[in-house]
C-alpha positions as CSV (number, residue, x, y, z in Angstrom):
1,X,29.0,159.4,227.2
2,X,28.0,157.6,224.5
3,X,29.2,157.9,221.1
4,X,27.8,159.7,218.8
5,X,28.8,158.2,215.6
6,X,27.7,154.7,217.0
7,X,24.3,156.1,218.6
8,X,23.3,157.4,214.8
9,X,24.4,154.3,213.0
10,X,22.2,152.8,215.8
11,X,18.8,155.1,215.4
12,X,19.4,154.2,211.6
13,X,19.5,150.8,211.6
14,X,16.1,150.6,214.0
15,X,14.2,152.8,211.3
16,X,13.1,150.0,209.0
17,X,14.0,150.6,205.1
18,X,11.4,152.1,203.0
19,X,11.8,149.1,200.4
20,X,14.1,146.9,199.5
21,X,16.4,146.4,195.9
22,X,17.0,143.3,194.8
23,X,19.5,143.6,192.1
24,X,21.2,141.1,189.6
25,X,23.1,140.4,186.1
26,X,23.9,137.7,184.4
27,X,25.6,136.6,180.8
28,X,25.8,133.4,179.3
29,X,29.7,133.5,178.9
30,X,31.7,136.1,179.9
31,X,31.2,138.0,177.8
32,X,28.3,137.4,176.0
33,X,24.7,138.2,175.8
34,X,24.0,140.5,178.8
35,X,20.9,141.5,181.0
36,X,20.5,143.4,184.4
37,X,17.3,143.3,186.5
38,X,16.4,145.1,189.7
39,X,13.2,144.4,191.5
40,X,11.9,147.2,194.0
41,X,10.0,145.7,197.1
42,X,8.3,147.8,199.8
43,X,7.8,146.9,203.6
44,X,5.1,144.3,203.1
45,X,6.9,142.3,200.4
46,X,5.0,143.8,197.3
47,X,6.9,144.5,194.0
48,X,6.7,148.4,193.7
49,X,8.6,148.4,190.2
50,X,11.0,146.1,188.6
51,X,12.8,147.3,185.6
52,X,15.3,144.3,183.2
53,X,17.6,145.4,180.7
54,X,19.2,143.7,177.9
55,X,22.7,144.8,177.3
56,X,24.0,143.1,174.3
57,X,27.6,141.3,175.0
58,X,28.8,142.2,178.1
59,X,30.9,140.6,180.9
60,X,28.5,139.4,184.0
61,X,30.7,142.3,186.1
62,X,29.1,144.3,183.9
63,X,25.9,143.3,183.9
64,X,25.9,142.8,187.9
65,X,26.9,146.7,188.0
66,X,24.4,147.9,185.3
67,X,21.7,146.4,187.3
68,X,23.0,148.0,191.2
69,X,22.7,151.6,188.8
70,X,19.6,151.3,187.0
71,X,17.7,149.2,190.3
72,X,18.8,152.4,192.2
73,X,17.7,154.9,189.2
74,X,14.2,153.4,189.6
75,X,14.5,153.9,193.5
76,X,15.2,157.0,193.4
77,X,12.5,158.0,190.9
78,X,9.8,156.5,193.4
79,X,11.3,158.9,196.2
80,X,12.8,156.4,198.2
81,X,14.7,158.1,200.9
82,X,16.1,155.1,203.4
83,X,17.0,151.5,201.2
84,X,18.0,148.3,201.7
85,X,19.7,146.8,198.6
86,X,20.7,143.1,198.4
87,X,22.7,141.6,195.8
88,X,24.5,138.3,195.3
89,X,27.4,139.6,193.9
90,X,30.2,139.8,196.9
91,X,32.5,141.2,194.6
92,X,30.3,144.6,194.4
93,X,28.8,144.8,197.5
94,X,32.8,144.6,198.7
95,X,33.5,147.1,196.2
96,X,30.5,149.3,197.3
97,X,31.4,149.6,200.7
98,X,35.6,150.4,199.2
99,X,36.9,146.5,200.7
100,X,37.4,145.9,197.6
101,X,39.3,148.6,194.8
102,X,37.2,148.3,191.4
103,X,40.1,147.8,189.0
104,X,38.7,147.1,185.2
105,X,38.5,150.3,183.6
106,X,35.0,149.0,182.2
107,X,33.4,148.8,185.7
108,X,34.8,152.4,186.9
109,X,32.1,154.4,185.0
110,X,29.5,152.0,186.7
111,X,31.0,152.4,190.0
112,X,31.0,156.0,190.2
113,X,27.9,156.4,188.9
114,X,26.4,154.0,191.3
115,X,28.1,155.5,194.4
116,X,27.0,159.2,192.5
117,X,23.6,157.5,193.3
118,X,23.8,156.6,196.9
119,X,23.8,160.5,197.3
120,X,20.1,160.4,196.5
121,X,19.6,158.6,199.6
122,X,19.0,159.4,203.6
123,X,20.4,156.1,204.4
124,X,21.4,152.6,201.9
125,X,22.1,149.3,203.4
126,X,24.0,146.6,201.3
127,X,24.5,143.4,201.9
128,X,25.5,140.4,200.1
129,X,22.7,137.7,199.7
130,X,22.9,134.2,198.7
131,X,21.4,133.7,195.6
132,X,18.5,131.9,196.7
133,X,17.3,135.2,198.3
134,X,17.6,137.0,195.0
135,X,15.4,135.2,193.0
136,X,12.9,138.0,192.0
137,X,15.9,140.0,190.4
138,X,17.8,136.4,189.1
139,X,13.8,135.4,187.8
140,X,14.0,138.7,185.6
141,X,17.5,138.3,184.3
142,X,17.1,134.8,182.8
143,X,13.4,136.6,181.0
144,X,15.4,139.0,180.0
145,X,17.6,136.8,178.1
146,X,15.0,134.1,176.8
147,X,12.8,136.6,175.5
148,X,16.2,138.4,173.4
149,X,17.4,134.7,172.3
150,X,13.6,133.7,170.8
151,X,13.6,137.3,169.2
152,X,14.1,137.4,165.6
153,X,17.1,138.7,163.9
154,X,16.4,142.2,162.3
């Protein structure tokens, strides 16, 4: 007899994802000014939403976190039930899946509410991506900064 817990994890990774996250931070030193961006893409490759934040000084751990939580926010606000998100952080996506403890007392709040998150879905697959396969989310980081550093001072 075949088992169970394998056949499941089976059905679920033939049903294709209803989009895909692309999720990514960055700061120019560590720490220093901070932005997160997480691009939403459906089944055929169009952008459904992509939201970037700036965060002031923060550490790129930080930043990498802050846009996992608000890229899966937005996902969950479209009514997305089964996701794939990618990052190209290893360092979450190993603490994501618990190969990894998350140690810095700043990234615990992030962590919990990001797995706090997952709840909102039927199924989430994450996997680490190479950069190069990020660029949408990487794209809206680095606009995210340029348009903060041209800003004037208030």
């Amino acid at each position: 007899m075949p088992n169970t817990v394998e056949t499941m994890a089976t059905l679920f990774d033939a049903l294709p994802a209803d989009a895909t996250l692309f999720a990514d931070g960055g700061s120019r030193g560590n720490p220093g000014p901070a932005a997160s961006g997480a691009v939403l893409v459906g089944p055929d490759g169009t952008v459904l939403d992509e939201v970037g934040r700036y965060l002031g000084t923060a550490t790129n751990n930080v930043a990498e976190w802050t846009a996992l939580c608000i890229g899966l926010e937005r996902a969950a606000e479209h009514g997305i039930r089964r996701l794939a998100v990618r990052l190209d952080s290893e360092l979450v996506v190993k603490q994501m899946r618990g190969e990894y403890r998350v140690k810095h007392a700043d990234l615990q709040p992030l962590h919990r509410r990001a797995q706090t998150l997952l709840r909102r879905f039927e199924h989430v697959d994450i996997k680490h991506v190479p950069r190069k396969q990020n660029k949408l989310a990487d794209r809206l980081v680095n606009h995210v900064l340029d348009q903060e550093a041209a800003a004037p001072d208030s």
